[in-house]
C-alpha positions as CSV (number, residue, x, y, z in Angstrom):
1,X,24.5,34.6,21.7
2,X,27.5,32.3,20.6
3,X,26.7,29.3,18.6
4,X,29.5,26.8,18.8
5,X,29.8,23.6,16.1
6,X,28.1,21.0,18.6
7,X,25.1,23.4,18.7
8,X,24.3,23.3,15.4
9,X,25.3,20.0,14.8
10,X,22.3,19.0,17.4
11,X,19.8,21.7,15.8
12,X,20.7,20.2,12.2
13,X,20.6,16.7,13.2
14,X,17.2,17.1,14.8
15,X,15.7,18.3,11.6
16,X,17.5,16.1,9.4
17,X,16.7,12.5,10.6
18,X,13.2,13.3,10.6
19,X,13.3,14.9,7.5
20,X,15.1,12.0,5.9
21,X,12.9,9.6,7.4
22,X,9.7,11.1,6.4
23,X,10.9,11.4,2.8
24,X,11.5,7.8,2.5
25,X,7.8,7.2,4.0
26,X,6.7,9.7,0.5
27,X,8.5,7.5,-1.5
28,X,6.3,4.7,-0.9
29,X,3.4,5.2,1.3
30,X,-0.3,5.4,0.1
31,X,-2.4,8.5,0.0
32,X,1.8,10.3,0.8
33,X,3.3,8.9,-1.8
34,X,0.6,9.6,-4.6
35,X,2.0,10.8,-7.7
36,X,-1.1,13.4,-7.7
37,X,0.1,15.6,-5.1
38,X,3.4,17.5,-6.6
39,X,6.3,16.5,-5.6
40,X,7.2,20.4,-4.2
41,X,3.9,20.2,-2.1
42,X,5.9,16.5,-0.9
43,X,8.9,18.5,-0.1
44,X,7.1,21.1,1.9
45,X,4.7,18.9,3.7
46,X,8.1,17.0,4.3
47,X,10.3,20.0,5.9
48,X,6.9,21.2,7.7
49,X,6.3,17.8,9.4
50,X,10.0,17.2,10.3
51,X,10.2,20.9,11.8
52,X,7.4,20.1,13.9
53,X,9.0,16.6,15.1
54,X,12.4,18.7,15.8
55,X,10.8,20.6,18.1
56,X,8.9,18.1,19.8
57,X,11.3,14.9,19.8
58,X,13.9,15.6,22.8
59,X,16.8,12.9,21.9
60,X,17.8,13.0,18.4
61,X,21.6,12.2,17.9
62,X,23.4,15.5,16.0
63,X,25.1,15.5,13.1
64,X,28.4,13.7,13.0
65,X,31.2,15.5,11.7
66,X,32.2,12.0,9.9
67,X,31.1,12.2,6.1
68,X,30.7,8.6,5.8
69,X,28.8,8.4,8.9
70,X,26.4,11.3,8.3
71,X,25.6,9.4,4.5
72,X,25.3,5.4,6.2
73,X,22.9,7.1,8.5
74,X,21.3,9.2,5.7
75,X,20.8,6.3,4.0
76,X,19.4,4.1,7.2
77,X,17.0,6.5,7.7
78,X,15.9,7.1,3.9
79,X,15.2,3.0,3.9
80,X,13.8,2.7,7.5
81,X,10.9,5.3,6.2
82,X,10.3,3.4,3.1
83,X,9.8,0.1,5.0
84,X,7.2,1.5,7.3
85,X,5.5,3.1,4.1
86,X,5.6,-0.2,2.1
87,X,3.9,-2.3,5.1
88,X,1.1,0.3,4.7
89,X,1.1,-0.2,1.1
90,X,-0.5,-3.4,2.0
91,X,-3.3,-2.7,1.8
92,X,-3.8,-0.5,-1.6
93,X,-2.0,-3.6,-3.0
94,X,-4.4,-6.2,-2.2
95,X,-7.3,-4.6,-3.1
96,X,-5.9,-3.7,-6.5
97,X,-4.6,-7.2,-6.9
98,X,-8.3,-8.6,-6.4
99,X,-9.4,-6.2,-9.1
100,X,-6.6,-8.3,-11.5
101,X,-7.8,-11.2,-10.6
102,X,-11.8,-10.4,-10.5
103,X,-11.2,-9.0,-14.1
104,X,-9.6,-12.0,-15.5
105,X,-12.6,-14.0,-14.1
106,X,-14.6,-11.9,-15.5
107,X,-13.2,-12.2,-19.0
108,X,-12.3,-8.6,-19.1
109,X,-8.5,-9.3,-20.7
110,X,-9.9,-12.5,-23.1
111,X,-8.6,-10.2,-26.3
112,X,-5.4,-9.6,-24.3
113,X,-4.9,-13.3,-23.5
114,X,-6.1,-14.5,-27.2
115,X,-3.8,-12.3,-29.2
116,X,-0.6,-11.4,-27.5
117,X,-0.2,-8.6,-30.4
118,X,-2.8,-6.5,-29.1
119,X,-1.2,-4.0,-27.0
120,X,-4.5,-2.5,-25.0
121,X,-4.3,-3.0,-21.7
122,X,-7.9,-3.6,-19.2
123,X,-7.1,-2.9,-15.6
124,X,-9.8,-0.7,-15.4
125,X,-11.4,-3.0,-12.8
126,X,-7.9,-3.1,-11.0
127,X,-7.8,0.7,-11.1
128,X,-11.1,1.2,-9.6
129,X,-10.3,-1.2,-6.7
130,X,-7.0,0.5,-6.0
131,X,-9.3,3.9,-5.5
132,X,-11.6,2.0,-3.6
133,X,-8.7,0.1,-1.2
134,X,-7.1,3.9,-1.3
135,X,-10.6,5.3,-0.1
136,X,-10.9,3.0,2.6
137,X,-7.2,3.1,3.9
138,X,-8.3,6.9,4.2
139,X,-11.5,6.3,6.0
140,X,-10.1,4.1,8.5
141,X,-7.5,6.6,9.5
142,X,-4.5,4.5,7.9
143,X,-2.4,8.5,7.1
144,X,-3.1,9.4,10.4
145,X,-1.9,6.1,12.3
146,X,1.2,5.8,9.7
147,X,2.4,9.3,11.5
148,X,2.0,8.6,14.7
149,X,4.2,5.0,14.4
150,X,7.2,7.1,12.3
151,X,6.9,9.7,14.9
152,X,6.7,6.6,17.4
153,X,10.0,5.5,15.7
154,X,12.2,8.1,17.3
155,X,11.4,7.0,20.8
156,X,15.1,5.8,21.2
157,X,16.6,8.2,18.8
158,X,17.4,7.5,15.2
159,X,17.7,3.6,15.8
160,X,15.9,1.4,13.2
161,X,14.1,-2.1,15.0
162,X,16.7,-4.9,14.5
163,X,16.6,-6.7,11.3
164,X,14.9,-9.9,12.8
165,X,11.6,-8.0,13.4
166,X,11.7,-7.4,9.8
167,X,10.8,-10.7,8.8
168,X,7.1,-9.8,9.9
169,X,6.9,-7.9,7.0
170,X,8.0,-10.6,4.8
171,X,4.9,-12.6,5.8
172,X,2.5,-9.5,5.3
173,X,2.9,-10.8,1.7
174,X,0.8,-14.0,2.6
175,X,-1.4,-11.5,4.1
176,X,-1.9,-9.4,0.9
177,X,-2.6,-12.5,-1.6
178,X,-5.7,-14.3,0.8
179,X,-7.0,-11.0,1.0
180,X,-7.4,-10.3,-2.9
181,X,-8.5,-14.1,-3.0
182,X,-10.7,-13.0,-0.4
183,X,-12.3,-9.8,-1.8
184,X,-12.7,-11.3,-5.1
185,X,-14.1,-14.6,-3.9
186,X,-17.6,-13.9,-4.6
187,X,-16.8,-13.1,-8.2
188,X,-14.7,-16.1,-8.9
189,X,-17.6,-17.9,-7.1
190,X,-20.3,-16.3,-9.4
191,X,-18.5,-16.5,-12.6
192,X,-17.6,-20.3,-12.0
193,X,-21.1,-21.1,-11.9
194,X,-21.9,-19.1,-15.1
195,X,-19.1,-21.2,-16.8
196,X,-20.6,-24.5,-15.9
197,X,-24.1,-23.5,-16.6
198,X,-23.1,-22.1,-19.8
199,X,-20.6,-25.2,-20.7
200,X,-23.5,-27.7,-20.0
201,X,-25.8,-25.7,-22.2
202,X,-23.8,-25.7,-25.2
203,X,-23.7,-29.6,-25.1
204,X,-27.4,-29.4,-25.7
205,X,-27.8,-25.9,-27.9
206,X,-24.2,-25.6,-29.4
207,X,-25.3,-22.1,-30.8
208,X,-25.5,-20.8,-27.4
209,X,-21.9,-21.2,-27.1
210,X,-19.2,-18.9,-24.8
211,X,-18.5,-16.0,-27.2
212,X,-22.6,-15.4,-27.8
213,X,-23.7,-15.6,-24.4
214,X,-21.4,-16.7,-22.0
215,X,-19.4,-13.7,-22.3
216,X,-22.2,-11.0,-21.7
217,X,-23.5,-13.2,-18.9
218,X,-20.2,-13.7,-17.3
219,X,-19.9,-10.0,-17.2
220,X,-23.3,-8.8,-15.9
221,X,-23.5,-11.6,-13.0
222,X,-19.8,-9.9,-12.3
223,X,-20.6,-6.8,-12.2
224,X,-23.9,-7.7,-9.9
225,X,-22.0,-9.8,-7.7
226,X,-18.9,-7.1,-6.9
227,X,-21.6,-4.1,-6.7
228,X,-23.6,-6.4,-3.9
229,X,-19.7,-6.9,-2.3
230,X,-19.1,-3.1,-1.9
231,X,-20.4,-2.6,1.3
232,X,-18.0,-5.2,2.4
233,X,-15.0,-3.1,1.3
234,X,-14.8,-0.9,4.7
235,X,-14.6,-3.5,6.8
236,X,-12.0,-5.4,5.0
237,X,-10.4,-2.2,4.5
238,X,-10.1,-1.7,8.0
239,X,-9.3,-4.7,8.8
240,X,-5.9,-4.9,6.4
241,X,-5.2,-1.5,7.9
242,X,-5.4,-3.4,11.4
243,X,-3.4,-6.0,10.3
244,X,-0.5,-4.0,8.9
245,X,-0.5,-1.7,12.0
246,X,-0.1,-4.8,13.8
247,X,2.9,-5.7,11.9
248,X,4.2,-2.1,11.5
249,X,4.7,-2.3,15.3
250,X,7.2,-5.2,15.4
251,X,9.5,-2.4,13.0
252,X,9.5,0.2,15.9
253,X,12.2,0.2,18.3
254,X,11.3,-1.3,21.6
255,X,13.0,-0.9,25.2
């Protein structure tokens, strides 16, 4: 069997593209992207996944013999993954962004905001809500979907979705600030309340003032009010992960 040049330019350039295009998806998808998994497990997982697609996607362009051309569409591909791994990222983001913002209600970073010296840091709130929006992107199947629309991507070859369908992604960004206002409504809610209830009790017992009890209360009634909120975090879970498939679908190439 005689292999000429255009031969193997079409076996490499069916590997590559996928290849290239599922490493940028590492670089900044959730659960793919996690700096917990080694980045030679990334690599193999990478090489496996694009193998597979070789073999299954029929109309990949090959390699061109152009150097320039071969690193522009490198690089295309490299950023094309990225973008549909960021829109996914969506949703990590805006849980761990109403873990922020419930911990600041909360009073969690009063020592951080008081004395800008201090150097310890308190987003151990935020951390446990990025698990928990991690978790849920998990259990609503957000890995699985995330393949299926980059292997949905090479429908038409390596083509990227033209750049005016990129502006949905652009307003996922509203999308991921209502939803950490959203998830830590309850808390703000809560911990308003303790703050007027606790400022109009100091007018008439000035030693029960903010740093004796309003602090330790603000915390507890918190803490109550974002446990009885955690059943709540599937379905908003799910539904970012709706969302952002939604919008993830204007970035594949159509017709």
């Amino acid at each position: 069997m005689v292999l000429d040049q255009h031969t193997v330019m079409l076996w490499f350039g069916h590997f590559l593209w996928p290849f290239l295009r599922i490493t940028g998806l590492f670089l900044t998808a959730p659960f793919y992207g996690s700096s917990l998994i080694p980045n030679m497990v990334k690599a193999m997982l990478a090489a496996a996944l694009a193998l597979c697609l070789a073999m299954w996607l029929p109309n990949l362009p090959p390699y061109p013999a152009d150097p320039f051309s071969a690193i522009f569409t490198g690089f295309v591909q490299i950023t094309y993954g990225a973008v549909l791994g960021m829109a996914m990222q969506i949703v990590v983001a805006a849980f761990s962004s109403a873990g922020e913002i419930m911990g600041q209600a909360m009073g969690l970073s009063f020592a951080q905001l008081q004395f800008r010296g201090s150097f310890g840091s308190s987003a151990i709130l935020s951390d446990i809500m990025l698990w928990a929006g991690l978790f849920g992107f998990m259990a609503a199947g957000g890995p699985v979907w995330l393949f299926a629309a980059l292997a949905r991507s090479f429908a038409h070859g390596a083509g990227v979705a033209p750049i005016a369908s990129w502006a949905v992604l652009a307003g996922l960004g509203g999308n991921l600030f209502a939803a950490a206002v959203g998830l830590a409504l309850p808390v703000l809610a809560a911990t308003l309340c303790v703050n007027l209830t606790v400022g109009l009790t100091t007018v008439f017992a000035p030693s029960m003032n903010l740093l004796s009890v309003g602090f330790p209360l603000l915390i507890l009634v918190g803490l109550w009010v974002l446990v009885a909120t955690i059943p709540g975090f599937g379905i908003a879970a799910q539904h970012l992960t709706g969302q952002c498939m939604e919008a993830l679908s204007t970035l594949l190439p159509h017709g």
